[in-house]
C-alpha positions in Angstrom: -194.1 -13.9 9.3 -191.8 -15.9 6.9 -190.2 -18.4 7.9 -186.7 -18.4 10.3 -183.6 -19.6 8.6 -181.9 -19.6 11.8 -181.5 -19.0 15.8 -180.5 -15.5 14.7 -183.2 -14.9 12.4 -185.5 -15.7 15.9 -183.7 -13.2 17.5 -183.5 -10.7 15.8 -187.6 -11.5 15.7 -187.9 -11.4 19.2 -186.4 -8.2 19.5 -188.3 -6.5 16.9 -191.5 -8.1 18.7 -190.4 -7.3 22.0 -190.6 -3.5 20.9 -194.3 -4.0 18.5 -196.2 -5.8 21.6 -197.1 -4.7 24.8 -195.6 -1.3 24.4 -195.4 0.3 27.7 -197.7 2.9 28.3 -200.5 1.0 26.3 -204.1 0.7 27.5 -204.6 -2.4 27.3 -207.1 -5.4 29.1 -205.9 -8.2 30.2 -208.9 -10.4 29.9 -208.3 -14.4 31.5 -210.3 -16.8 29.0 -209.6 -19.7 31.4 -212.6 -22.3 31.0 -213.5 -21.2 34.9 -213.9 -17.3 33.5 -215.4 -18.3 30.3 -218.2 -20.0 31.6 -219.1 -17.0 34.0 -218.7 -14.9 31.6 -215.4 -13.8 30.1 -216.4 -13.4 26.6 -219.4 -10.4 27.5 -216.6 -8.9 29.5 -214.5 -8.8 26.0 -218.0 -7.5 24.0 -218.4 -4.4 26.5 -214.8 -3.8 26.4 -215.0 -3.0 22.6 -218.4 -1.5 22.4 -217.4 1.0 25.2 -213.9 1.7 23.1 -216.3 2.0 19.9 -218.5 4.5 21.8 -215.9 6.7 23.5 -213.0 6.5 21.0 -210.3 5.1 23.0 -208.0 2.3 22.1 -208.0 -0.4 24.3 -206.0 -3.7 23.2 -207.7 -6.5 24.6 -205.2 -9.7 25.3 -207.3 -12.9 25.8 -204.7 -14.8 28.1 -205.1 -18.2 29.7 -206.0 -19.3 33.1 -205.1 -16.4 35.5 -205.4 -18.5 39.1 -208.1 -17.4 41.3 -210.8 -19.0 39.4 -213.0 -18.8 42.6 -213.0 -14.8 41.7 -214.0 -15.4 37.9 -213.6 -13.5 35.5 -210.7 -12.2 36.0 -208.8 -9.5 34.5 -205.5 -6.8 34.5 -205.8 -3.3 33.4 -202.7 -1.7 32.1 -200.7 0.4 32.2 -201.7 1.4 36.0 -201.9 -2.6 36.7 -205.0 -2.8 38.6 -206.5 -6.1 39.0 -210.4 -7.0 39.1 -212.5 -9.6 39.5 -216.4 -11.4 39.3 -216.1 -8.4 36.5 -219.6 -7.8 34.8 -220.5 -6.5 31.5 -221.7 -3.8 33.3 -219.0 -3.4 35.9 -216.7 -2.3 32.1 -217.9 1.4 31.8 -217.1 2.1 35.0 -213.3 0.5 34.7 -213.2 2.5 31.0 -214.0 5.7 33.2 -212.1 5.3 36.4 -208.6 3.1 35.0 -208.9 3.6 31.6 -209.5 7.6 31.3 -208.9 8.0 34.8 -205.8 6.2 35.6 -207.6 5.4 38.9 -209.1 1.9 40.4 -212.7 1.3 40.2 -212.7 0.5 44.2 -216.4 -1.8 43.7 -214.4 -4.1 41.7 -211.3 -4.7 43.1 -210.6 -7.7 45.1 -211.6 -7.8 48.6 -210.5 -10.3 51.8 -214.4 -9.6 52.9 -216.8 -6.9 52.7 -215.5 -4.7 55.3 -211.3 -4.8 54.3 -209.8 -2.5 52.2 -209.7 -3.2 48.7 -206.3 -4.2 47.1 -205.7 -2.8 43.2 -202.5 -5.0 42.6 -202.4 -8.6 41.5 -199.3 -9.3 43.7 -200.6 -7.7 46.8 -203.6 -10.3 46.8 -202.6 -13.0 49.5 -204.2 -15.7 46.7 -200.7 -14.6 44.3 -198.1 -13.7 46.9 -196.5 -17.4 47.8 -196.6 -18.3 44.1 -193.8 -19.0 42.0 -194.7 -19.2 38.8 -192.6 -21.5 36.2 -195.1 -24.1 33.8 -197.5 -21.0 34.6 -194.9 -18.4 33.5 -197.1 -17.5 30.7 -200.6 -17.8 31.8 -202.2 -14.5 32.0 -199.7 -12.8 30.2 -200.1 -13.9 26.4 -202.7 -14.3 24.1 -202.4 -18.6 23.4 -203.4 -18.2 19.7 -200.8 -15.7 19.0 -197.2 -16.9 18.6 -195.5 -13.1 18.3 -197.0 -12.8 21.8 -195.3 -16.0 22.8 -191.6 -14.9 21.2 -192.0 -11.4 22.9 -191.9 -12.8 25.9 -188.7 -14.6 25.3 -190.4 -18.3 24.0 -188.0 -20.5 21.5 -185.0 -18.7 22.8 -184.6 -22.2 25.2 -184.7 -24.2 21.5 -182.3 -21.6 19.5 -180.0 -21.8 22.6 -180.1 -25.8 22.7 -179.6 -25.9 18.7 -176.6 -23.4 18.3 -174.6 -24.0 21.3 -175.7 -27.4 22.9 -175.2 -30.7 22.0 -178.1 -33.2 22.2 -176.3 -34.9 25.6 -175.6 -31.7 27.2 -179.4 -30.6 26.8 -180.2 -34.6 28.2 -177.3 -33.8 31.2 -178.9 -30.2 32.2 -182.3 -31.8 32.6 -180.7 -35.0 34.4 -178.5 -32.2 36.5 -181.8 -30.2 37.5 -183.5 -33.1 38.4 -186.4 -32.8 37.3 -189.2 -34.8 38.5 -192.3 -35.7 36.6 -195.2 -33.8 37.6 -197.4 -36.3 36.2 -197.6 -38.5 39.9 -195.0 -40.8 40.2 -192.3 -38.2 40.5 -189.5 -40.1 38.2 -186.7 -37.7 37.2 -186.9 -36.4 34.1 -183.4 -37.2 33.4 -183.0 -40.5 33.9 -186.2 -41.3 31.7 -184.5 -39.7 28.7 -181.6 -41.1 29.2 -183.4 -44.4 29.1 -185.0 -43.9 26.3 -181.7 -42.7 23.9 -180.0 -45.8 25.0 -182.5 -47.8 22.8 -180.3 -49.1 19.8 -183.8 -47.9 17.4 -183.0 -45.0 15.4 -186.8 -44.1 15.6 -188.2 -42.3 18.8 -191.3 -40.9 19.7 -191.9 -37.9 22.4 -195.3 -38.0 23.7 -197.0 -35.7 26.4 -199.5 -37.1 28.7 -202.4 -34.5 28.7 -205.3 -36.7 29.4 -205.7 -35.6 33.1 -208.5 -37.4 34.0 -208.4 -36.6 37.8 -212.1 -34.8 38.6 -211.6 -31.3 39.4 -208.1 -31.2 37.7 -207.0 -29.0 35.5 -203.6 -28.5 35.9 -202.3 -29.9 32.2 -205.3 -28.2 30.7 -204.7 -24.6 31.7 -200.9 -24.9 30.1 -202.5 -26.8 26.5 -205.1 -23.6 26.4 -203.5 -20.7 27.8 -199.4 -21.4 26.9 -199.5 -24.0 24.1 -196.1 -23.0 22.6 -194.2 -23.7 26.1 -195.5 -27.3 26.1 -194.6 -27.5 22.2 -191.0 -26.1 23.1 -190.5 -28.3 26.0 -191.1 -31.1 23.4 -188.9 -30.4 21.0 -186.0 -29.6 23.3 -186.5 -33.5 24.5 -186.7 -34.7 20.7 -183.6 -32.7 20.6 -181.8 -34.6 23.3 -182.7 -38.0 23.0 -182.7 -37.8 19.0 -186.4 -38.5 18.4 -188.2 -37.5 15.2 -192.3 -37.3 15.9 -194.2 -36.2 18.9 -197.8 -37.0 20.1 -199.7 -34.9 22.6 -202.7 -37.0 23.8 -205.8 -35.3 24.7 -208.8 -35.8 26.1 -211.7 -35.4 23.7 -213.4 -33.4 26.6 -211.0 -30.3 26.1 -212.2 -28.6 22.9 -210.4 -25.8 23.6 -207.3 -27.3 24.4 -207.4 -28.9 20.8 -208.1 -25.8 19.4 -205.0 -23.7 20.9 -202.7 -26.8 20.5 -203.8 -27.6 16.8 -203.6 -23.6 15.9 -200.0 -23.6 18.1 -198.6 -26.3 16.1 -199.6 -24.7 12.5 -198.0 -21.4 14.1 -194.8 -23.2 15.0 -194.5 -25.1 11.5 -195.0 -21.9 9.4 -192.4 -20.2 11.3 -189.8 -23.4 10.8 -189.8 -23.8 14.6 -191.4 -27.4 14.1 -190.7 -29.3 10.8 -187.7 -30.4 8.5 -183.9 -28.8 9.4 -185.8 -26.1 12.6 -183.4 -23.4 12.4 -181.2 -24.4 10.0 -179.8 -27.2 12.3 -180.0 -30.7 11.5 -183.0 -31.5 13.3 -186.3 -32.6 12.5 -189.2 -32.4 14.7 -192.7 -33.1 13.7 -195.8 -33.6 15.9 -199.5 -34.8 16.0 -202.5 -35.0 18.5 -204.0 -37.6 19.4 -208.0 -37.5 21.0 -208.8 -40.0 23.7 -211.9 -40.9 24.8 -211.9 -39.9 28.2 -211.0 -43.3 30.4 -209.5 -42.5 33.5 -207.1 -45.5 33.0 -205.4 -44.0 30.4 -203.4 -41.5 32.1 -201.3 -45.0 32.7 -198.6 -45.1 30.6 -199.1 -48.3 29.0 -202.6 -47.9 28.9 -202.2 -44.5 27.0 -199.9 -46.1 24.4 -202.8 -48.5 23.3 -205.1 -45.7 23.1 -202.5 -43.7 20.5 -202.5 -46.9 18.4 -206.0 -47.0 18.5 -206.9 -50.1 20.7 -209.0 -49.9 23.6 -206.8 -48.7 26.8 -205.7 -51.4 28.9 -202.3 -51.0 30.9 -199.5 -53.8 29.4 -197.3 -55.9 31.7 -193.7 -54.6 32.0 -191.2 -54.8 31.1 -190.7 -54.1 28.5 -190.9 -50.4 29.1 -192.5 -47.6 27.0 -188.2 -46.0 26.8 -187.2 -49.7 25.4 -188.0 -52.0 21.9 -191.3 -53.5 22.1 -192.5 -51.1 24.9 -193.7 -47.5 23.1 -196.1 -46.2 20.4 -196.1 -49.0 17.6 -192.9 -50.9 19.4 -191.1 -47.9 19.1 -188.9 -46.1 22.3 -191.1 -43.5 23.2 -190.0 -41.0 26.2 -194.1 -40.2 28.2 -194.0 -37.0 30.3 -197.1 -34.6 31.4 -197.7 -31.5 30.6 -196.7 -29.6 33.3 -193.2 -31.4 33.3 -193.1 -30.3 29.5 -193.4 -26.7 30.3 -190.5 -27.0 32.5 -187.9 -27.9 30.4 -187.5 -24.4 28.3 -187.0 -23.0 31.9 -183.9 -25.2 32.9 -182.5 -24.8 29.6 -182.5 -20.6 29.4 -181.6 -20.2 32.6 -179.6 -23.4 33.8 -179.9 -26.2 36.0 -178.8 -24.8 39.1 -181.4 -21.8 39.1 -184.0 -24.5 39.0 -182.6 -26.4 41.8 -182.6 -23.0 44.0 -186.3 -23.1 44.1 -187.9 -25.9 45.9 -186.2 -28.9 48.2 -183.3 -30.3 47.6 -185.2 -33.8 46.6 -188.0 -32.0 44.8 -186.6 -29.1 43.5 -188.8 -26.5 41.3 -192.5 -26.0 41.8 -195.9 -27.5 41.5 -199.0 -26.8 39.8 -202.3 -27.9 42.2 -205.8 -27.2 41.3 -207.3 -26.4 44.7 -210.7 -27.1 45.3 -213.1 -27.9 48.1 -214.2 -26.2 51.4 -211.7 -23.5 51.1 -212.4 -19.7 50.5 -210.2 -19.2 46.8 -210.6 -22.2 44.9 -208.6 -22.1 41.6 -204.8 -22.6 40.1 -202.0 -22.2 42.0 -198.1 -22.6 41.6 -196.0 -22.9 44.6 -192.4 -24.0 45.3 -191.7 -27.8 46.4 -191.5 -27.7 50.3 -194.3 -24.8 51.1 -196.6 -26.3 53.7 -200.4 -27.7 53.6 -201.0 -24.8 56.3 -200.0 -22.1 53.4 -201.6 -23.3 50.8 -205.2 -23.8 52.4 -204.8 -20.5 54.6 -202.5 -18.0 52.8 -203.2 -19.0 49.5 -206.7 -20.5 49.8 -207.9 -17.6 52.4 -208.9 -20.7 54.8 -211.8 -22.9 54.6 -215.7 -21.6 54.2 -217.6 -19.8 56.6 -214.9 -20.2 58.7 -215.0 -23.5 59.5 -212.2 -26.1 61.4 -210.2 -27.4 58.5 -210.9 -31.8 58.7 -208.6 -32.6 55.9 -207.4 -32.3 52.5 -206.7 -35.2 49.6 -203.7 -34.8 47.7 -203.3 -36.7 44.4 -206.8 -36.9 42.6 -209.0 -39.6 43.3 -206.5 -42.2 44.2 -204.9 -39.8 46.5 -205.0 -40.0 50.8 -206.4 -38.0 53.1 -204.6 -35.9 55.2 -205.6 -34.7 58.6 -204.8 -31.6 60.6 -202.4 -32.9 62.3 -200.3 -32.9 59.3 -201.5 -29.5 58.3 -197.6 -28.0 58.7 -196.4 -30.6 56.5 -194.1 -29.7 53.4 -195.7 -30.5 50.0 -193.3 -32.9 48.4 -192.9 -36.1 46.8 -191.5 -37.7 49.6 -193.2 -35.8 52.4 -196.6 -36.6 51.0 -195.4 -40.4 50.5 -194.5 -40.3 54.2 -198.4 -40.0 55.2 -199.8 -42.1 53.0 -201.0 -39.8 50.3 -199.1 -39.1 46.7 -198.5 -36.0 44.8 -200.2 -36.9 41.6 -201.1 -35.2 39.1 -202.2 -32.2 41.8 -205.9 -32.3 42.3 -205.9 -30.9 45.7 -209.8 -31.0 47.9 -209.6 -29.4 51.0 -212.5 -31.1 53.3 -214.0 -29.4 56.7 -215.6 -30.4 59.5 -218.8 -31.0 58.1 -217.5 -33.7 56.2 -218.3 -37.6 56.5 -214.6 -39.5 56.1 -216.2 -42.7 55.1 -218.5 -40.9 52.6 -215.6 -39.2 51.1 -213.7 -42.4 50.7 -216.8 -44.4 49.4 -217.2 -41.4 47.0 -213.0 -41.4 45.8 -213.4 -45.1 45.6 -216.8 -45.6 43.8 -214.8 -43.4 40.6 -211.6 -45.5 40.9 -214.1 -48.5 40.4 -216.0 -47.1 37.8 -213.0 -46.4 35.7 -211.2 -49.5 36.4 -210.6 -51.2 33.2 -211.3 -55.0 34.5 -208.4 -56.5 33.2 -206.8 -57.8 35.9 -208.7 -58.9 38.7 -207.4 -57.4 42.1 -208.5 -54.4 40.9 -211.7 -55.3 39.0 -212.7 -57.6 41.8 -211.3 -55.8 45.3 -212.4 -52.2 44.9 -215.7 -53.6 44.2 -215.8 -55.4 47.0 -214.3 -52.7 49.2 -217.2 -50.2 47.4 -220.1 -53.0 48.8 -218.4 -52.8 51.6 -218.7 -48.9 51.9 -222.6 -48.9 51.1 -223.1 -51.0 53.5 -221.5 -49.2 56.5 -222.8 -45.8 54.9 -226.2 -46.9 55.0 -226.4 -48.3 58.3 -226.1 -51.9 57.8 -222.2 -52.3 58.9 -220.7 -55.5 60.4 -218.1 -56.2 63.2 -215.1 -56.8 61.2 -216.1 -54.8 57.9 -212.9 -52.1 58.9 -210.2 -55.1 58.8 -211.6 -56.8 56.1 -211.2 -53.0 53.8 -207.9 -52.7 55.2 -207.2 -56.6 53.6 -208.7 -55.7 50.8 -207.0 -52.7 50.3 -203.7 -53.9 50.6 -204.2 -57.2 48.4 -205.4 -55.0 45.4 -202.2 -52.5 46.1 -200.0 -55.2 45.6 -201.9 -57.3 42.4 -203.4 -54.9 40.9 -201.2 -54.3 37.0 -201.3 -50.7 36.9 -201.0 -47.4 39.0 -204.6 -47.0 39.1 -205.1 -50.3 40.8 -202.2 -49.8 43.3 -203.4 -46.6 44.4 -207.4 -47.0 44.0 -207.4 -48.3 47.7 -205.4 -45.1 49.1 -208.6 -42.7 50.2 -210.1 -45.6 52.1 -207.0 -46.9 54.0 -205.8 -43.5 54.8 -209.1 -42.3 56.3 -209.2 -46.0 58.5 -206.0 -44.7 59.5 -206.5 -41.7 60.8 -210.6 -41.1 61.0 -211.3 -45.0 62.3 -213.4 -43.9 64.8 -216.0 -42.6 62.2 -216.0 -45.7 60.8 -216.7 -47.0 64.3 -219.3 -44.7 64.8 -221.2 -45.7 61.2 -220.8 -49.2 62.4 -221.0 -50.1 66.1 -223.4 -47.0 66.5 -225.1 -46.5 63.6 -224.6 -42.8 63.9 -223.1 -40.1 61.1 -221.3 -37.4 62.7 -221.4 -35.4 60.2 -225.2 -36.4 59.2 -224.5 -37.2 55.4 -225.3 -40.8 55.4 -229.2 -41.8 55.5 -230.3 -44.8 57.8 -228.0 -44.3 60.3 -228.7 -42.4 63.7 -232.2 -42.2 65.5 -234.9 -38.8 64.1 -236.7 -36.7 66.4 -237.8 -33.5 66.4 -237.2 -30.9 69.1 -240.6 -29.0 70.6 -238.5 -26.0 72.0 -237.4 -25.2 68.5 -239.7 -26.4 66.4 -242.4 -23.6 65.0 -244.9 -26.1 63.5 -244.7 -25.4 59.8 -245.0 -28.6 58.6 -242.7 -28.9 56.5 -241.2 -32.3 57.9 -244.5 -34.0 58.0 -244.8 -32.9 53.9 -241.4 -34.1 53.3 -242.0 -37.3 54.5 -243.1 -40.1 52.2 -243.7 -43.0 55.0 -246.0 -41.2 57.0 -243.1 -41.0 59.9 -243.9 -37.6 60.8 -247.5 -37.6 63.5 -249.1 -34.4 64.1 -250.7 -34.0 67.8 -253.0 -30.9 68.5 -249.6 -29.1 69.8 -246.4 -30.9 68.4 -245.0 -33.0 65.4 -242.9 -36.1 66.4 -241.0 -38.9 64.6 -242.4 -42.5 64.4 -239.2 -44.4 64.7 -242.0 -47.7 63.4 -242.1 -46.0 60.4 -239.3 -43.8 60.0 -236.7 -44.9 57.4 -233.7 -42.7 58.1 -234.0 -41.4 54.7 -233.2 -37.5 55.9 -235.8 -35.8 54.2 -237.5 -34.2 57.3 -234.4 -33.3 58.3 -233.5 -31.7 55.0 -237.1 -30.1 55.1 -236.6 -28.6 58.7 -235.7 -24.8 58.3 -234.4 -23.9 61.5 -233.0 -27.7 62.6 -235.2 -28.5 64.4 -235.4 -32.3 63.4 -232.0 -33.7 65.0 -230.3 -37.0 64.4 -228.5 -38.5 67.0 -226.9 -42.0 68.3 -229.0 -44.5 68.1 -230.2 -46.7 71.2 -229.4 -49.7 70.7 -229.7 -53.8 72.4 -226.2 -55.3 73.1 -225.8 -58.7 74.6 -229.8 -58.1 76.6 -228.6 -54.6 78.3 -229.9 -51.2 76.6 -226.5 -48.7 75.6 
């Protein structure tokens, strides 16, 4: 494609694409290459597809799209133009789809999606209970265009949010629409949008930098990273429409090294975008100039911090600055430059707001956090995977409608919001709405929007010793609160976790906890403390329990609780004796028992046991001269 002169050189491509891809009526496949559906399999799924096209003659145009949501269900895939959805598709599963939807214009009923084995299969995506609350905006794209393809991207309407801003917007009216939409940034702390740019294009420097935050280093997150590989072109126009406003010249997207793939589609994006004149000298024939660059980082946690992230781009080792000054003023950004830092997701928003106005955006949502959020939902629950809901949905219908409800059917204990630095949240707050401010009300944060659903299985002080023990491994040391305190609070932790808790260990974590939130230099350090204080606060009396009885409910944490094995269930296989390496476990001529002389705690008879019958209960204990 040569390159665009103008906004109606773009428009007149887009409706001469619109008409050359995805013609109605076409069989075509719909494959997700999401990383979740690539590494069960997505690619074979592609292979089969063309051999069985090869082998019966018919034309089927496979589209590799980007993360498609219910990654639980992987992979994943839409069959067109009857619109039948499958999933855990097989290489082998693809003859039968070629014979029944393809040829047949009929489901294949064996792979279709399912609520359990004996409910009736549903063939449409938007019928699944997993996609019916969504609302997709910074997901608009995902599963519908191929990410390498950039006529795929204009079909569907992308750029037209850039030609609209360059031919009848000035830069402060683009800067006043975001401000009016009030956006917030998706990235954690929830600033608006707005009022960052404006910020920023009050700097007297004439040079500006737009950078995008896409080093999500939350475990299990992958919110950021499902936009860079599956809709690369809306983050690319989000950026240039903020260039636009606040009258910066060069943009950085920082990446974690860890996302090959997301490197790939953003690198081949970018070339896409300059060939066309859509990045580059005078984009559209307006007087604008917008040229951008990725920079790899090397996978620290502490550089999703602002400051911390800067270093990083200039190439020094990433340790959060004091402020101010801030990254919007002199002194503060990339190379002393005024450099406006969103995320990804927040990015992806813009070209929304833009096309189709501020107040459309703030009709979805709450009135304080308008729009919708972007949560990667993992844990005990049912359908794991991507999800996009409006601002003001409740915990309830994510976990239940949306997730199906937790494993095996299990009570629902809690769910973290936030990524590792995130609180707890128990069921009592299970009806709460999912916004900035409702979240902040608890004690938990929005983040970046890992979200772990926990059930009733689960060990609170394990779970904050676990959150914590990654905060403190990725703290950078620089300032001590933080280098010094979540250590201490971790010590703490493996102390009560392992039996060996004191009277007085719960107040001096809460102490702790709040000295480090209020000296630590960065947001890593203020929040590092939050899974432990918020499961003191509501889940104290497991804390109790690990420490005053030396007992784990939830019997996750060796050498606590007393082992012994019970004779009415217990087959004698011998298993527990084998298992154990202290020679705990006595054989009589008609029963095994537990040795509490030599026994350890260390759970491996009661891992061994096959039926359960080694059980681990309160231990009996000598307070003040009288047995408990």
């Amino acid at each position: 494609m040569p390159k665009l002169k103008d906004a109606n050189e773009l428009n007149e491509l887009r409706q001469k694409l619109s008409k050359e891809t995805f013609k109605p009526n076409t069989l075509r496949a719909r494959v997700c290459c999401g990383t979740a559906c690539t590494a069960t399999g997505a690619s074979q799924v592609i292979d089969a597809f063309k051999k069985e096209s090869a082998s019966t003659g018919v034309d089927v145009e496979i589209v590799k799209t980007g993360c498609q949501g219910i990654c639980q269900k992987g992979p994943v895939l839409k069959v067109e133009p009857m619109d039948i959805f499958y999933q855990r598709t097989k290489p082998g599963n693809v003859p039968w789809i070629m014979s029944y939807s393809i040829l047949g214009n009929m489901p294949f009923r064996q792979g279709l999606y399912r609520d359990n084995f004996l409910s009736e299969p549903v063939p449409v995506m938007t019928d699944i209970p997993f996609y019916k609350k969504q609302k997709r905006i910074a997901l608009r794209n995902n599963g519908i265009v191929d990410p390498c393809n950039i006529g795929h991207f204009i079909a569907v309407g992308g750029y037209s949010a850039l030609g609209k801003a360059l031919t009848s917007m000035t830069p402060d009216e683009v800067l006043n629409e975001v401000d009016k939409a009030n956006l917030r940034g998706r990235g954690g702390a929830g600033f608006p949008a707005g009022k960052k740019w404006k910020h920023t294009k009050a700097s007297p420097e004439k040079l500006r930098f737009v950078i995008a935050n896409g080093d999500e280093g939350d475990p299990g997150a992958f919110m950021d990273r499902s936009i860079m590989e599956g809709d690369p072109h809306s983050l690319l126009e989000g950026m240039a429409l903020c260039a636009y406003a606040i009258e910066a010249q060069y943009g950085i997207i920082y990446v974690r090294h860890e996302y090959p793939l997301a490197v790939k589609n953003l690198r081949i994006a970018i070339k896409q975008a300059e060939e066309l004149g859509l990045l580059g000298n005078n984009i559209l024939g307006a007087d604008f100039s917008f040229t951008m660059d990725i920079r790899e980082g090397a996978g620290a946690f502490v550089c999703g911090e602002s400051t911390a992230l800067i270093a990083s781009i200039e190439g020094e080792r990433g340790f959060p600055r004091p402020r101010p000054p801030r990254l919007s003023e002199r002194g503060g950004g990339a190379w002393g430059y005024p450099s406006n830092l969103n995320n990804i997701e927040t990015y992806a928003c813009v070209p929304v707001i833009i096309e189709k106005g501020a107040d459309s955006f703030l009709s979805i949502g709450t009135k304080n956090s308008p729009g919708t959020k972007v949560f990667a939902l993992t844990g005990k629950v049912k359908n794991t995977g991507l999800v996009e809901v409006p601002m003001g949905i409740t915990l309830r219908e994510i976990i239940y409608d949306i997730g199906g409800g937790i494993l095996e059917d299990k009570n629902f204990k809690a769910v973290q919001t936030g990524g590792p630095s995130g609180g707890c949240i128990p069921a009592e707050h299970l009806d709460l709405p999912v916004d900035f401010d409702s979240l902040a009300s608890v004690g938990s944060m929005m983040g970046s929007g890992g979200m772990v659903v926990m059930d009733e299985e689960t060990c609170m002080v394990d779970v904050a010793k676990f959150f914590l023990s990654f905060t403190q491994s990725e703290s950078c040391g620089k300032c001590p609160p933080c280098r010094i305190g979540t250590y201490q609070m971790l010590e703490i932790l493996k102390k009560i976790t392992t039996g060996k808790g004191e009277q007085g260990d719960i107040e001096r974590l809460e102490e702790l906890g709040k000295r480090i939130v209020k000296g630590s230099l960065c947001g890593l350090g203020n929040s590092a403390p939050n899974p432990v204080l918020t499961t003191i606060k509501y889940f104290r009396e497991e804390y109790e329990e690990h420490i005053n009885d030396k007992y784990c409910r939830s019997k996750v944490c060796s050498g606590l609780g007393m082992y012994t094995i019970d004779h009415d269930e217990c087959f004698l296989c011998g298993l527990c004796k084998q298992a154990c390496a202290f020679n705990a476990v006595k054989e009589t001529r008609k029963k095994f028992y537990i040795d509490q002389d030599y026994c350890t705690k260390c759970k491996a008879c009661f891992t061994a046991c096959p039926i359960g019958a080694v059980k681990i209960s309160k231990q009996k204990r000598q307070r003040s001269g009288v047995k408990s």
